[in-house]
mmCIF file of the protein (N, C-alpha, C, O) and its ligand, coordinates in Angstrom:
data_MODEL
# 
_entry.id   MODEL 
# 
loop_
_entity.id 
_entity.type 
_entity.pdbx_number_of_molecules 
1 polymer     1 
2 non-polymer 1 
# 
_entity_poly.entity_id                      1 
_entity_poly.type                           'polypeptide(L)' 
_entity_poly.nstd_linkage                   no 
_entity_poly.nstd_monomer                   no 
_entity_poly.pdbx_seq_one_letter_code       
;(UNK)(UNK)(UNK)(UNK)(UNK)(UNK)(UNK)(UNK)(UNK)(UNK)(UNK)(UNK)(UNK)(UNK)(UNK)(UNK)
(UNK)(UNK)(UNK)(UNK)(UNK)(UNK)(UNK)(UNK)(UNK)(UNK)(UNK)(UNK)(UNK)(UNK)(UNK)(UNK)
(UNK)(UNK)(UNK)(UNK)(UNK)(UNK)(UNK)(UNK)(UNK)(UNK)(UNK)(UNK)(UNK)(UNK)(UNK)(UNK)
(UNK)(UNK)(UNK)(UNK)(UNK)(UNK)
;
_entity_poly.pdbx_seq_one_letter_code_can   XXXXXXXXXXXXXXXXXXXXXXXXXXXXXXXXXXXXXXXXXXXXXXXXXXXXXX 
_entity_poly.pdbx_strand_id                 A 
# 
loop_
_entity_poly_seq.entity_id 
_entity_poly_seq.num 
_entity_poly_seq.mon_id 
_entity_poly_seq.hetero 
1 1  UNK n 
1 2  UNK n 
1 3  UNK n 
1 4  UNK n 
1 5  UNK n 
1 6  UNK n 
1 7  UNK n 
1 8  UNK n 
1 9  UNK n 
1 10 UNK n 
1 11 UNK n 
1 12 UNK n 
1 13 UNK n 
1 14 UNK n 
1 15 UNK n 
1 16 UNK n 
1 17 UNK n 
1 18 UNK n 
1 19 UNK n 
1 20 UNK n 
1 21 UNK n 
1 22 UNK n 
1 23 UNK n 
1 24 UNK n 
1 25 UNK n 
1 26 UNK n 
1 27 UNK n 
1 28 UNK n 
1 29 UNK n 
1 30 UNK n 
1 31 UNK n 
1 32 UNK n 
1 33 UNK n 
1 34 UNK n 
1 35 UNK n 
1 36 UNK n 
1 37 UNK n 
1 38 UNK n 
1 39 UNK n 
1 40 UNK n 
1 41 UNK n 
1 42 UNK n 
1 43 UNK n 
1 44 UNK n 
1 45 UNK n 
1 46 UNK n 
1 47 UNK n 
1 48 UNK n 
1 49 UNK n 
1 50 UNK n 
1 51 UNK n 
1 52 UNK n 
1 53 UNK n 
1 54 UNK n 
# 
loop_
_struct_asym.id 
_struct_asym.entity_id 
A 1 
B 2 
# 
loop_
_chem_comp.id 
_chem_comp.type 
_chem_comp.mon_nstd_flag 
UNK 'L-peptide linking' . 
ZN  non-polymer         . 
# 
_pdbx_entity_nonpoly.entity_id   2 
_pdbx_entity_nonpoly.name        ? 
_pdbx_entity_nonpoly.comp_id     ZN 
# 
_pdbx_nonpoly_scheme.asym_id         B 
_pdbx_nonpoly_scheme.entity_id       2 
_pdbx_nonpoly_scheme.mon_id          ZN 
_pdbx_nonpoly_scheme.ndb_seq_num     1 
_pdbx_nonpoly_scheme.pdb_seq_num     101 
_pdbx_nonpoly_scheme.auth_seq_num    101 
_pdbx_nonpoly_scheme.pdb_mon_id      ZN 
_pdbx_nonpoly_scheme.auth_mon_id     ZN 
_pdbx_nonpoly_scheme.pdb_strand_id   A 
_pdbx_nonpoly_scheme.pdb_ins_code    . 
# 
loop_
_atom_site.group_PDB 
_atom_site.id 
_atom_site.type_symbol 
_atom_site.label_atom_id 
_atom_site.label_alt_id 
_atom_site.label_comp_id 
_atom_site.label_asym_id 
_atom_site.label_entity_id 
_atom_site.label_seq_id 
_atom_site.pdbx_PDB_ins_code 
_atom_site.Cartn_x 
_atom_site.Cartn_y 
_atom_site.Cartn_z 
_atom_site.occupancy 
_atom_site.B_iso_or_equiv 
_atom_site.pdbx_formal_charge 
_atom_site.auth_seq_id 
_atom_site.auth_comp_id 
_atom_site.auth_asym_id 
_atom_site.auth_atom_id 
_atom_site.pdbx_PDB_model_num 
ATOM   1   N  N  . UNK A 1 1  ? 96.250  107.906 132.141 1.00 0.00 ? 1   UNK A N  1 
ATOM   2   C  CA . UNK A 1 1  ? 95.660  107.705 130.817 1.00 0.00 ? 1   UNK A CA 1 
ATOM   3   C  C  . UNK A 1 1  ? 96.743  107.833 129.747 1.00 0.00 ? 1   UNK A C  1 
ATOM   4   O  O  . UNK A 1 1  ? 97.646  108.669 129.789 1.00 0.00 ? 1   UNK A O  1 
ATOM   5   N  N  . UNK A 1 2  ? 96.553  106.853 128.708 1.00 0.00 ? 2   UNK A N  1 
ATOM   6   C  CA . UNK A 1 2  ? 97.962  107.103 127.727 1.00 0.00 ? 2   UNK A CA 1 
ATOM   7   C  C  . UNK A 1 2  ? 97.235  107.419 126.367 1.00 0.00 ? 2   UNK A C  1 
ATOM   8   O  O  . UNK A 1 2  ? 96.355  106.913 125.671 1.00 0.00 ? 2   UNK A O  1 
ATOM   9   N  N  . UNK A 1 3  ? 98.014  108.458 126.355 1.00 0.00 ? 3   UNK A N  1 
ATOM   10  C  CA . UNK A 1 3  ? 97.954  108.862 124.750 1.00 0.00 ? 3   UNK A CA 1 
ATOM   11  C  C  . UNK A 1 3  ? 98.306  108.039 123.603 1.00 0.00 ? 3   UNK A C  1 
ATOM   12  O  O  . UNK A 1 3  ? 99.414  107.550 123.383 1.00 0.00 ? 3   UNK A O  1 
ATOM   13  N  N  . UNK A 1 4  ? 96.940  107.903 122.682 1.00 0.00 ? 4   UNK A N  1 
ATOM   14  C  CA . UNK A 1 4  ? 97.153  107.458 121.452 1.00 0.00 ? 4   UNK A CA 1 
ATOM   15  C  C  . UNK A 1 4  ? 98.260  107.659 120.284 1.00 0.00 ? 4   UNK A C  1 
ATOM   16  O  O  . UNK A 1 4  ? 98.272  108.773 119.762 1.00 0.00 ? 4   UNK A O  1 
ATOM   17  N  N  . UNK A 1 5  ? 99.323  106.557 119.754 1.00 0.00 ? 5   UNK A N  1 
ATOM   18  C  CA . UNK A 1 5  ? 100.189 107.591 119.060 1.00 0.00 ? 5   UNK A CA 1 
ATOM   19  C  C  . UNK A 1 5  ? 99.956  107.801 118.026 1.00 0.00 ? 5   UNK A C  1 
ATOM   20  O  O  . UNK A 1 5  ? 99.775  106.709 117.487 1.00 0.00 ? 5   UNK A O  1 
ATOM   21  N  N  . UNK A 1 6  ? 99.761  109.011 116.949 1.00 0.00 ? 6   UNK A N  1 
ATOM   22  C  CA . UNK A 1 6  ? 99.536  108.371 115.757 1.00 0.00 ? 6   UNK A CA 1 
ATOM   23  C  C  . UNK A 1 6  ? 99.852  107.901 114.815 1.00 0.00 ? 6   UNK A C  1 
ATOM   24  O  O  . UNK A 1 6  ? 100.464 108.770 114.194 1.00 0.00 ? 6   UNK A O  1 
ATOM   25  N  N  . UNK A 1 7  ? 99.818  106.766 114.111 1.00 0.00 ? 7   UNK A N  1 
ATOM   26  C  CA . UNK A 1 7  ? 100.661 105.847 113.311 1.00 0.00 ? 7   UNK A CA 1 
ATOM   27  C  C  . UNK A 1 7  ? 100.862 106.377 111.602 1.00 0.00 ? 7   UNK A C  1 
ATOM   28  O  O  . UNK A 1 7  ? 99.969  106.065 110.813 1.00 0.00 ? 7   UNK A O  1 
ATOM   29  N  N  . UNK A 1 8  ? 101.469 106.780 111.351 1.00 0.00 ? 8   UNK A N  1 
ATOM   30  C  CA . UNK A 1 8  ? 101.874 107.051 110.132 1.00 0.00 ? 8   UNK A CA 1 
ATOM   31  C  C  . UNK A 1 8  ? 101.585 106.238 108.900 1.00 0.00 ? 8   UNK A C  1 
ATOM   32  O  O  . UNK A 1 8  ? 101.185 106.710 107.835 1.00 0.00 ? 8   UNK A O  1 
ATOM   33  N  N  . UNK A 1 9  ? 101.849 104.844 109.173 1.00 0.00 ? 9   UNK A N  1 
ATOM   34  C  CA . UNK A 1 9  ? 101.139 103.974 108.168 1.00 0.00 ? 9   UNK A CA 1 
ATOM   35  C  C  . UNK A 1 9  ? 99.803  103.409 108.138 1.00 0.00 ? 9   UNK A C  1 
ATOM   36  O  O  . UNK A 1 9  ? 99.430  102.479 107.424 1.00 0.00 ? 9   UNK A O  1 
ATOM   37  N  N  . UNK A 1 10 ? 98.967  104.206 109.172 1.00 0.00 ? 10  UNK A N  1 
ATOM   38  C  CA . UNK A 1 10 ? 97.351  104.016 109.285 1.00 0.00 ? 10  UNK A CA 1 
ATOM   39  C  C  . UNK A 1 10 ? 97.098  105.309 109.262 1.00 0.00 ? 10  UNK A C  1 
ATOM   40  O  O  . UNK A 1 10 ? 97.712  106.206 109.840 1.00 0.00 ? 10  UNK A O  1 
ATOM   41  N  N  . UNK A 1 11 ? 96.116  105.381 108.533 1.00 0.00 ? 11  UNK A N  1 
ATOM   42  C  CA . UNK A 1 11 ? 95.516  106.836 108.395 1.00 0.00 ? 11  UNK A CA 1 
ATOM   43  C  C  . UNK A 1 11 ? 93.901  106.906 108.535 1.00 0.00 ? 11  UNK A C  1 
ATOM   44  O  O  . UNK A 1 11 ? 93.290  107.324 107.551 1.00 0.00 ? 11  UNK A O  1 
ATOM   45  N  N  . UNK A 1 12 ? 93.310  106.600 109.462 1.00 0.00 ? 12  UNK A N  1 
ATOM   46  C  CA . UNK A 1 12 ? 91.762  106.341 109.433 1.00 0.00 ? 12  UNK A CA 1 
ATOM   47  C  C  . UNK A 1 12 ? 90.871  107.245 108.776 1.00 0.00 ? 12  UNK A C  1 
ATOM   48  O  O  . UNK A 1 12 ? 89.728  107.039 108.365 1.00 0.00 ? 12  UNK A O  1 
ATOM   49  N  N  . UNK A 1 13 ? 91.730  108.512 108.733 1.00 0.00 ? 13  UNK A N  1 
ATOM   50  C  CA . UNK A 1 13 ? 90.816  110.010 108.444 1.00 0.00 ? 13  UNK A CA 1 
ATOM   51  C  C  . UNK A 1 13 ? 90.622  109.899 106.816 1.00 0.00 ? 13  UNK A C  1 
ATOM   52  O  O  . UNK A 1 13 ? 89.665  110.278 106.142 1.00 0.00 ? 13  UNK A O  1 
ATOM   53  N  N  . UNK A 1 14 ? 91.851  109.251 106.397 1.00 0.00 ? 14  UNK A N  1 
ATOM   54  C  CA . UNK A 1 14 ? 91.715  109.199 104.752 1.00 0.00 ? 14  UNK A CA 1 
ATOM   55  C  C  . UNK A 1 14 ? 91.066  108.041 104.201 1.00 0.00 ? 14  UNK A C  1 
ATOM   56  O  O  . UNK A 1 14 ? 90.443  108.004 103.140 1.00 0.00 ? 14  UNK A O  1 
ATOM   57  N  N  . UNK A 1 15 ? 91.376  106.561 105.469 1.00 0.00 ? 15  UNK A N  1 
ATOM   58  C  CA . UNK A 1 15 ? 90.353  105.563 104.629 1.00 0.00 ? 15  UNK A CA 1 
ATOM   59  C  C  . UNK A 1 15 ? 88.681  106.235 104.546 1.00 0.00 ? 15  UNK A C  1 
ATOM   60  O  O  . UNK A 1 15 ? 87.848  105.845 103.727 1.00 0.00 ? 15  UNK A O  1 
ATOM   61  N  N  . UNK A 1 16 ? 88.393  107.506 105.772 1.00 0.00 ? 16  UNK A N  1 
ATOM   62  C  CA . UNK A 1 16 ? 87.186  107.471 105.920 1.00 0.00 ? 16  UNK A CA 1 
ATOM   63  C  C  . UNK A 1 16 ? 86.590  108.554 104.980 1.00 0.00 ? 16  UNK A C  1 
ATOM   64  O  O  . UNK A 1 16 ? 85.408  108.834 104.782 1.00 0.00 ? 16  UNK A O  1 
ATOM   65  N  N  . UNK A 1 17 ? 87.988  109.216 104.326 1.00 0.00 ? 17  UNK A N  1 
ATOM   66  C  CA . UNK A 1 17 ? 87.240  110.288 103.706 1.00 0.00 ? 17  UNK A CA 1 
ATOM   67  C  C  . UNK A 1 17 ? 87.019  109.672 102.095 1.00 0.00 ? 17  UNK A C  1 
ATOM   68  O  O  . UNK A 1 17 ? 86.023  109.915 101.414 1.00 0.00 ? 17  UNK A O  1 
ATOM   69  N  N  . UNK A 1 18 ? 88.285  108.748 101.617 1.00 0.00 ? 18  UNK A N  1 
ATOM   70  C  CA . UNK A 1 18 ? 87.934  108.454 100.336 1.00 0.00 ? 18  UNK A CA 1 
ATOM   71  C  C  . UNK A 1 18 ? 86.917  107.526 100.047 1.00 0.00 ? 18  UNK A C  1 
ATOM   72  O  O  . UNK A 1 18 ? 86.445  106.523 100.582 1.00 0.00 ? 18  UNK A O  1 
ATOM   73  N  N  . UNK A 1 19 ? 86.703  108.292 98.861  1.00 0.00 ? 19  UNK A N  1 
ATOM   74  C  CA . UNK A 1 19 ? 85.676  107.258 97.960  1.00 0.00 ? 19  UNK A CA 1 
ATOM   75  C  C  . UNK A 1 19 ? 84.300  108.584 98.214  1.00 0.00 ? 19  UNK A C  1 
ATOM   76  O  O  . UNK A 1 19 ? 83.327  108.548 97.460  1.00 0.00 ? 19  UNK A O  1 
ATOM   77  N  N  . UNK A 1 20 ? 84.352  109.212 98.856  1.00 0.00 ? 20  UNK A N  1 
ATOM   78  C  CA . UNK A 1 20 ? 83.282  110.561 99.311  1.00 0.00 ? 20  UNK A CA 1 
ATOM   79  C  C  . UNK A 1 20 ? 83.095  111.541 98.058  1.00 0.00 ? 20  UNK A C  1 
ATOM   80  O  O  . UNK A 1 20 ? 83.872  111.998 97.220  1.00 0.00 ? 20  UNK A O  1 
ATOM   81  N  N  . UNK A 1 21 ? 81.511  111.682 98.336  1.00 0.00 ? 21  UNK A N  1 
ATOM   82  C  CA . UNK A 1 21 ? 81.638  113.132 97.125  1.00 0.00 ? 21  UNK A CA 1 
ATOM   83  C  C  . UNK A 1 21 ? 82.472  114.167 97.610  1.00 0.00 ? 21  UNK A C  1 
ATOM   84  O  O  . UNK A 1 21 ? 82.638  114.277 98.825  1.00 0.00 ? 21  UNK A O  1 
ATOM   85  N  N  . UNK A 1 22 ? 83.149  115.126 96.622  1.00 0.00 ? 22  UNK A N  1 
ATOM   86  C  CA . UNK A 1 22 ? 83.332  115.853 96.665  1.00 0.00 ? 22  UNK A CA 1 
ATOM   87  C  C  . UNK A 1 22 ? 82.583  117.338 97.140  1.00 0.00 ? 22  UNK A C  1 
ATOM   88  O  O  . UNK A 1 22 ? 81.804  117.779 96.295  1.00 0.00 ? 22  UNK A O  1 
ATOM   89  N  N  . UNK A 1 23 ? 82.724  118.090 98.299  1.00 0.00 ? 23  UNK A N  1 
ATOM   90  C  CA . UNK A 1 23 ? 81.985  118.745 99.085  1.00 0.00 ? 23  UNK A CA 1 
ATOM   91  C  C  . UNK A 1 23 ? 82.290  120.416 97.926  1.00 0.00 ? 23  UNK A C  1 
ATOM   92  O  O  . UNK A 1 23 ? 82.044  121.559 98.310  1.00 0.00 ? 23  UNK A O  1 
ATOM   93  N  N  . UNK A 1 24 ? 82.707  120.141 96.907  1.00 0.00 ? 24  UNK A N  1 
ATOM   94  C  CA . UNK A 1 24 ? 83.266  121.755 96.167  1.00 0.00 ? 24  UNK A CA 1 
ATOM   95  C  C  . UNK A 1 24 ? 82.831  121.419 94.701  1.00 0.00 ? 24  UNK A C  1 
ATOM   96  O  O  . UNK A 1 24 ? 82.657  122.320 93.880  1.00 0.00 ? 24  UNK A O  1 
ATOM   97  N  N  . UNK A 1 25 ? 82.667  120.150 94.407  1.00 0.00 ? 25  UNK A N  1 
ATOM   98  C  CA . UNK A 1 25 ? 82.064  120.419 93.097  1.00 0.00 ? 25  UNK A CA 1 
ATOM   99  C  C  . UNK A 1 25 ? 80.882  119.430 92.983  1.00 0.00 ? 25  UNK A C  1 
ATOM   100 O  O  . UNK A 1 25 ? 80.376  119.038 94.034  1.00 0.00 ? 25  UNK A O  1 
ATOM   101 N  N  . UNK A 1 26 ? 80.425  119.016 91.870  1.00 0.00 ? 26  UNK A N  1 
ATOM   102 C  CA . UNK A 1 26 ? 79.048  117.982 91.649  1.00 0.00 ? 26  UNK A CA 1 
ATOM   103 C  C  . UNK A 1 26 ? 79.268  116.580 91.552  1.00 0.00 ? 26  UNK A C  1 
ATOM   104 O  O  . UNK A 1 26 ? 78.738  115.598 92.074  1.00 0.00 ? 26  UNK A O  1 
ATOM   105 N  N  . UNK A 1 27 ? 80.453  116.802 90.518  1.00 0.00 ? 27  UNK A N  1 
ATOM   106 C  CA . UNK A 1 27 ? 81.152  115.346 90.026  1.00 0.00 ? 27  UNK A CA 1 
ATOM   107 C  C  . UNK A 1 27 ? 82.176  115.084 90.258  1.00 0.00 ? 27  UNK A C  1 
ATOM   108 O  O  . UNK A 1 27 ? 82.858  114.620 89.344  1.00 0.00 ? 27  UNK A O  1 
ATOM   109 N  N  . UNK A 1 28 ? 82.769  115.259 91.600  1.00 0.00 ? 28  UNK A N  1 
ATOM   110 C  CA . UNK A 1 28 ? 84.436  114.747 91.843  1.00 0.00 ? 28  UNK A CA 1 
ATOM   111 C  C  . UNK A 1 28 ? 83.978  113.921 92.983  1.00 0.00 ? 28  UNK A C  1 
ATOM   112 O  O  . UNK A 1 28 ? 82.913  114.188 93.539  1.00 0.00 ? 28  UNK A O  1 
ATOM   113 N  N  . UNK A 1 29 ? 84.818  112.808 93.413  1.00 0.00 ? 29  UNK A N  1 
ATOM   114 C  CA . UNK A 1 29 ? 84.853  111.889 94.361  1.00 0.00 ? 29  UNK A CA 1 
ATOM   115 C  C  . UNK A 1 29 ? 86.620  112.044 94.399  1.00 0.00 ? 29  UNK A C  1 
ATOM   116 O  O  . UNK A 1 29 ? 87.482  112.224 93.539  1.00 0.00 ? 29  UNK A O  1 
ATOM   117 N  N  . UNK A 1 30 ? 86.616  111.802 96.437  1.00 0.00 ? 30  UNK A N  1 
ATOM   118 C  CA . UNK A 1 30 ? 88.005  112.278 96.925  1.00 0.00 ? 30  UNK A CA 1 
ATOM   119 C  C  . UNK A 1 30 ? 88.265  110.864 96.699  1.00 0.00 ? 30  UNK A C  1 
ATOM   120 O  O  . UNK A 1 30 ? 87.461  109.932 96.674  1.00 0.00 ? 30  UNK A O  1 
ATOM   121 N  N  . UNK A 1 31 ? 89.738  110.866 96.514  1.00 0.00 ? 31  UNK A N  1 
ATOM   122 C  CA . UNK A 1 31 ? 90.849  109.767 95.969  1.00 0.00 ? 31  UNK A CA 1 
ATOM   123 C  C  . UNK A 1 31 ? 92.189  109.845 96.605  1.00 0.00 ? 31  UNK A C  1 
ATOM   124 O  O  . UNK A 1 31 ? 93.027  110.725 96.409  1.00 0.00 ? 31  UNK A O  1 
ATOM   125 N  N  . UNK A 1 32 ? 92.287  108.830 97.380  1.00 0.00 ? 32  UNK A N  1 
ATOM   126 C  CA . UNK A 1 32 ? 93.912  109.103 97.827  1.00 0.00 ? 32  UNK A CA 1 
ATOM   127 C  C  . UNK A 1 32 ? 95.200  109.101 96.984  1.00 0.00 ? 32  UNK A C  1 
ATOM   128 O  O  . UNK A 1 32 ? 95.666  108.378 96.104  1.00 0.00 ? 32  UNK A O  1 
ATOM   129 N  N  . UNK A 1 33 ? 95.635  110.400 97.733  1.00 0.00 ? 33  UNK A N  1 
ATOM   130 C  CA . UNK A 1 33 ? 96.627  111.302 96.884  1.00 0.00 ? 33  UNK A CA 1 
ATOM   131 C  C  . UNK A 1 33 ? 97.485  111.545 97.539  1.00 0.00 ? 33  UNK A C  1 
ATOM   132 O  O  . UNK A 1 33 ? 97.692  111.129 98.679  1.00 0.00 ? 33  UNK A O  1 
ATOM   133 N  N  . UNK A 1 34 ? 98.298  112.466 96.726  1.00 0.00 ? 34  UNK A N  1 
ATOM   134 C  CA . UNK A 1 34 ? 99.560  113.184 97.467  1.00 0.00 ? 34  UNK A CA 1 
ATOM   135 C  C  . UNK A 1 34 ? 99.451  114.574 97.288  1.00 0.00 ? 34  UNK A C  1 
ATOM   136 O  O  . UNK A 1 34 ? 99.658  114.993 96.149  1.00 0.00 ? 34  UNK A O  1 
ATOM   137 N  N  . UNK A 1 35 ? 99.157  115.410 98.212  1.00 0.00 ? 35  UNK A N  1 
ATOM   138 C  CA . UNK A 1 35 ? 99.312  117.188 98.381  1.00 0.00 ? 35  UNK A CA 1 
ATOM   139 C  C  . UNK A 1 35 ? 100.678 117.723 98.592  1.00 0.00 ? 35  UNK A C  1 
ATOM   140 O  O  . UNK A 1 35 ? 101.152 117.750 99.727  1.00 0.00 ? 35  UNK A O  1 
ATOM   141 N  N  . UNK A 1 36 ? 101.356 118.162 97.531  1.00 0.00 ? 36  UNK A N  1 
ATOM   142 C  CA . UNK A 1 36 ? 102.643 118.559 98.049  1.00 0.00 ? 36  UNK A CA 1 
ATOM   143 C  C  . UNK A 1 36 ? 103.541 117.773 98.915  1.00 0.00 ? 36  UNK A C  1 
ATOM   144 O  O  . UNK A 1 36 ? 104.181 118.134 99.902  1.00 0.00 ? 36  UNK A O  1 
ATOM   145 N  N  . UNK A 1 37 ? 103.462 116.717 98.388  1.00 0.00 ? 37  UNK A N  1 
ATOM   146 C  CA . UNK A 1 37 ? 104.260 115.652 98.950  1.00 0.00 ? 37  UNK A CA 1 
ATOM   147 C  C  . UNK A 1 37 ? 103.622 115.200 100.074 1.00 0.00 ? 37  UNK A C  1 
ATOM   148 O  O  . UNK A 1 37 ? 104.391 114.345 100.513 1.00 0.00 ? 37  UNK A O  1 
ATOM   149 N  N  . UNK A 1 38 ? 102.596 115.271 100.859 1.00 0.00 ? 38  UNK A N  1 
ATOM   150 C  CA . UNK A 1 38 ? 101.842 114.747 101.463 1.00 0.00 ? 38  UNK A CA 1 
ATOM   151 C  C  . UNK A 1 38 ? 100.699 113.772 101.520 1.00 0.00 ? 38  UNK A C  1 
ATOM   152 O  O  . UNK A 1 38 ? 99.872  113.809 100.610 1.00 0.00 ? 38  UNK A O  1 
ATOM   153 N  N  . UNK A 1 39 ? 100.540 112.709 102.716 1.00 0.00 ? 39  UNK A N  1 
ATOM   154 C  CA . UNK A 1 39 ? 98.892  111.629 102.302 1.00 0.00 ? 39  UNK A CA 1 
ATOM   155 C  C  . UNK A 1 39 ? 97.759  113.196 101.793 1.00 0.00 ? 39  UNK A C  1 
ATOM   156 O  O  . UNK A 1 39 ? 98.061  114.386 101.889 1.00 0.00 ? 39  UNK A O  1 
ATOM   157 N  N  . UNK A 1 40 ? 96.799  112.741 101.407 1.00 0.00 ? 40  UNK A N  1 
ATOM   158 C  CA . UNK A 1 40 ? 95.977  113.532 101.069 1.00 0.00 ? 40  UNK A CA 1 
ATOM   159 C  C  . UNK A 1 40 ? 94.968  112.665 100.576 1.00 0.00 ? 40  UNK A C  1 
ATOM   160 O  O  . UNK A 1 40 ? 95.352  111.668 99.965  1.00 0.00 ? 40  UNK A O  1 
ATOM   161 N  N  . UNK A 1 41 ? 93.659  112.868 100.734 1.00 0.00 ? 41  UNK A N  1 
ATOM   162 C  CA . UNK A 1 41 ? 92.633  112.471 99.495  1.00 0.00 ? 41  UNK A CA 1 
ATOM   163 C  C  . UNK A 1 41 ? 92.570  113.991 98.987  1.00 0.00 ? 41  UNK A C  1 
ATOM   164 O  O  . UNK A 1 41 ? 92.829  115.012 99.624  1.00 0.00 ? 41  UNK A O  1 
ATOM   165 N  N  . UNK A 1 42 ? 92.156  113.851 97.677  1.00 0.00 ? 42  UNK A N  1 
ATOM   166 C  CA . UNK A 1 42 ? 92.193  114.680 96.421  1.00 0.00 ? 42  UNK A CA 1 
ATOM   167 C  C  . UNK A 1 42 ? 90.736  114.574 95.354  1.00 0.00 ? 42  UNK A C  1 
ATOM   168 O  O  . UNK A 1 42 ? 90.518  113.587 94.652  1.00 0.00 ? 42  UNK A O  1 
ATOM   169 N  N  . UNK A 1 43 ? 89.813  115.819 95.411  1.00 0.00 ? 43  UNK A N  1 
ATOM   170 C  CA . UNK A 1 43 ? 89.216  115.581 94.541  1.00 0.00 ? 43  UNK A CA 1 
ATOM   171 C  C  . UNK A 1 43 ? 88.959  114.986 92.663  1.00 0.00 ? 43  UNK A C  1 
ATOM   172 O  O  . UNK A 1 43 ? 88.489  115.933 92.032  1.00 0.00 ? 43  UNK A O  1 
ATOM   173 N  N  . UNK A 1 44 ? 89.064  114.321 92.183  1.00 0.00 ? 44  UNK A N  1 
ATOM   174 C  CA . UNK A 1 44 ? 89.504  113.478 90.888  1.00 0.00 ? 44  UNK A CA 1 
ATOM   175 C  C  . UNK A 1 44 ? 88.804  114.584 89.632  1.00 0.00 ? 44  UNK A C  1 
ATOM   176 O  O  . UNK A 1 44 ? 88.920  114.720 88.414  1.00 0.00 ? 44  UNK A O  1 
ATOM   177 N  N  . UNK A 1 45 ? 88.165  115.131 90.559  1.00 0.00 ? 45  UNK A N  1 
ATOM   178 C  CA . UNK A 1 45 ? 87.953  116.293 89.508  1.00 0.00 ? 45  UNK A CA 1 
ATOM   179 C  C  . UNK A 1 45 ? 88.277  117.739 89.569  1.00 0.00 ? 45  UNK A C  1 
ATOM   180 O  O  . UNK A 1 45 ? 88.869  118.215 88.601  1.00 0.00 ? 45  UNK A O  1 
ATOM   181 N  N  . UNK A 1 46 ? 88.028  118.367 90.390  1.00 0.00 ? 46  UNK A N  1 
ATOM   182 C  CA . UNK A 1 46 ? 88.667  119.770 91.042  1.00 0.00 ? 46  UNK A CA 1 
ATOM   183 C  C  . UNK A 1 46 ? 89.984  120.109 91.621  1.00 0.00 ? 46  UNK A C  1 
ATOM   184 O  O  . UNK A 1 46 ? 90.578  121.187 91.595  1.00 0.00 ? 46  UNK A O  1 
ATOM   185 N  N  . UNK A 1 47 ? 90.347  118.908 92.182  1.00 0.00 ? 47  UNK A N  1 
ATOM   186 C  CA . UNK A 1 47 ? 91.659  118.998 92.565  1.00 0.00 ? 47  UNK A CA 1 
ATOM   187 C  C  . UNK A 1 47 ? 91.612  119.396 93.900  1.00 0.00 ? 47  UNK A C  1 
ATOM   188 O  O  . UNK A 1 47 ? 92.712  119.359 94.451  1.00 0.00 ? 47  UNK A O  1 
ATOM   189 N  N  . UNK A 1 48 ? 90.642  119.781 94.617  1.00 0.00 ? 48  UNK A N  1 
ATOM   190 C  CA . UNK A 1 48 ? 90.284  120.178 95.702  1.00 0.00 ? 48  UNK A CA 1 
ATOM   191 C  C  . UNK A 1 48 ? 90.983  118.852 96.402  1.00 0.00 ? 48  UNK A C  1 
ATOM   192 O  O  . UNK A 1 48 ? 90.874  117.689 96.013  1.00 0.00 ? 48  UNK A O  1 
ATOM   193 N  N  . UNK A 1 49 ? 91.812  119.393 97.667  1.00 0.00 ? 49  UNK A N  1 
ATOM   194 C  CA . UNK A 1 49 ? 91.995  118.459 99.030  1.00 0.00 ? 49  UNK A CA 1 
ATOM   195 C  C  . UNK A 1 49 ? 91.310  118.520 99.966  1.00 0.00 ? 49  UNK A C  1 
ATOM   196 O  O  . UNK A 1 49 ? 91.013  119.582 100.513 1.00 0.00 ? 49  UNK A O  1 
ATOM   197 N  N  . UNK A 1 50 ? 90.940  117.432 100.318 1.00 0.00 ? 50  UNK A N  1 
ATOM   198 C  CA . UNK A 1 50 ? 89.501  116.814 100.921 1.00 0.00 ? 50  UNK A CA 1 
ATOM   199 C  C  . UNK A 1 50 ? 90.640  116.954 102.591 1.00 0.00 ? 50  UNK A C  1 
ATOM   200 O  O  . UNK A 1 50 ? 90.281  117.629 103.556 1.00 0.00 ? 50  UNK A O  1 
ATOM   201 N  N  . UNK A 1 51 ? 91.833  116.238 102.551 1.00 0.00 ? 51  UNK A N  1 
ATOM   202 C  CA . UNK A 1 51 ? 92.420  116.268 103.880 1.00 0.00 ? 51  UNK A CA 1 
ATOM   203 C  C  . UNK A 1 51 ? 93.999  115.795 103.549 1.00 0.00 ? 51  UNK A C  1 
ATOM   204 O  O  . UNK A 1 51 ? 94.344  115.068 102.617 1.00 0.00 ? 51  UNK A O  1 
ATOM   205 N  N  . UNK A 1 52 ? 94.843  116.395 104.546 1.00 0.00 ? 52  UNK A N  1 
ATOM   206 C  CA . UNK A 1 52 ? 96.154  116.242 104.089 1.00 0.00 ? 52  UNK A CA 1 
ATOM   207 C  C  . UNK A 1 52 ? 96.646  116.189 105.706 1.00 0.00 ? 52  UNK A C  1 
ATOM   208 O  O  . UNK A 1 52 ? 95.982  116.544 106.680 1.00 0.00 ? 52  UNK A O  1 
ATOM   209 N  N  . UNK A 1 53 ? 98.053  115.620 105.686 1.00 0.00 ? 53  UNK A N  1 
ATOM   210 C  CA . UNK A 1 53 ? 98.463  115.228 106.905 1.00 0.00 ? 53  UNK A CA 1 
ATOM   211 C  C  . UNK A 1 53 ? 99.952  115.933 106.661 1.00 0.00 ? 53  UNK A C  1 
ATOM   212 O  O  . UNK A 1 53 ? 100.490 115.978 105.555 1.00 0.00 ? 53  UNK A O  1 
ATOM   213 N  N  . UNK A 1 54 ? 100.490 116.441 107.811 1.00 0.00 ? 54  UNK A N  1 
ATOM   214 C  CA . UNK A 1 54 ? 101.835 116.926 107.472 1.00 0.00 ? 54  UNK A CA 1 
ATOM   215 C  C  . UNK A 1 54 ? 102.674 116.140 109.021 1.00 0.00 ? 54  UNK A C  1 
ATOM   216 O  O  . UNK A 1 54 ? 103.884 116.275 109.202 1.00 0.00 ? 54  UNK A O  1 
HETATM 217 ZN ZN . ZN  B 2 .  ? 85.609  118.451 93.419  1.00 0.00 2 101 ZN  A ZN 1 
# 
């Protein structure tokens, strides 16, 4: 069985998380971002990171 590699310039976890409410406040929707120099979606209002990849 071969392991999946994972591709750096596809990120499925972030196409699937953005555009999502925000799970920490009422009115933020996650937005792809950068966390400390990282992919990230980013709440547009809280600032909350929804998911970050290192
Ligand atoms: Zn938020």
């Amino acid at each position: 069985m071969q392991r999946q590699e994972r591709d750096p310039t596809s990120q499925p976890v972030i196409a699937a998380l953005e555009g999502q409410e925000c799970s920490f406040c009422d009115e933020g929707e996650l937005v792809r971002n950068t966390y400390k120099g990282n992919d990230a979606v980013i709440c547009d209002a809280c600032d909350t990171p929804g998911a970050q990849f290192w």
